[in-house]
Phi, psi and omega in degrees: 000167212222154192234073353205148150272160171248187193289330190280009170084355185259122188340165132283172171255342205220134168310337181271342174285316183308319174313319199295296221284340191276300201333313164329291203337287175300310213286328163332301163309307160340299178292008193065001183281068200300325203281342174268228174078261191314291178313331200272322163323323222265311153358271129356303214274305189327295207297294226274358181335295172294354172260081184322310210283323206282008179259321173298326183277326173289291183358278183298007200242320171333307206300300200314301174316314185306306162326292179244021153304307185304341194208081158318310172311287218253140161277176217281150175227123192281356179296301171333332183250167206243346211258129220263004194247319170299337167274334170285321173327316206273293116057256155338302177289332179273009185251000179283308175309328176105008223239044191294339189271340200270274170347299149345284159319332217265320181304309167321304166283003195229353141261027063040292180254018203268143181241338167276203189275110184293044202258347175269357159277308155257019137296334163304304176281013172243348196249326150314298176306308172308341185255329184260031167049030178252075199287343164279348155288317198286310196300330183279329191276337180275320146002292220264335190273336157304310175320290177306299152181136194311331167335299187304334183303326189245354147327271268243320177296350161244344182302124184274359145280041203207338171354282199286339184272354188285308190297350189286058197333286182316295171312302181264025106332306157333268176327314190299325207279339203262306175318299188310340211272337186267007175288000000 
């Protein structure tokens, strides 16, 4: 694995410095500062090629600094993009971020626009709605996601955005039974 530089130009050793250096990022980003951001990002995507996921999480995080280097007033706003696999990315990372309703907003809206099979939209949304407790939401959107493929049925059993809805005994009765249907 390859090892990311830091500002002083000196390897990292570690996978865990690059994570401290994306986390800088976003805070970075937080402060509107896209453009240092965006280098420490680009920085990070570079060191880090082989490291699919974390080249993928700068990547959208890249789009994003650009997004809003392009619309300086503001900060970045995902109702500006249009494209349904770039709004579940933005999606993600703000529902990563702790950004559950702005996630929300984004899944909605990118299954809106999705001609594809949507089951990882509304598992997203369903897992978001489990972190903002609005647990009858989430059942219905895990539902829709089951419907679609069972696969999430068995996801959904360890996934720790789910925590809370697993203590809910009766309610996540539920998920078993709906999971279960496709057996």
């Amino acid at each position: 694995m390859a090892a990311a530089k830091s500002k002083t130009g000196k390897k990292t050793s570690s996978i865990h410095e690059a994570i401290k250096s994306l986390d800088s990022a976003i805070k970075i980003m937080k402060k509107g500062q896209y453009d240092k951001a965006k280098e420490l990002l680009e920085g990070l995507r570079d060191e880090y090629a082989q490291d699919l996921e974390l080249k993928g999480k700068t990547t959208t995080l890249i789009k994003i600094c650009e997004k809003s280097l392009d619309k300086p007033d503001k900060p970045f706003d995902s109702s500006a993009s249009t494209d349904p696999v770039e709004l579940f990315k933005i999606g993600v990372f703000l529902h990563n971020n702790g950004e559950y309703k702005e996630a929300l907003k984004c899944f909605e809206k990118a299954l809106k626009k999705t001609k594809d099979n949507a089951d990882h939209y509304y598992y997203a949304m369903a897992a978001s709605k489990a972190l903002l407790e609005d647990f009858d939401g989430a059942l219905a959107d895990l539902a829709k996601s089951f419907d679609i493929s069972e696969e999430n049925y068995f996801r959904v059993q360890n996934d720790p955005d789910f925590e809370a809805l697993r203590e809910q005994e009766e309610l996540w009765e539920q998920v078993v039974a709906e999971g279960g249907k496709g057996d």
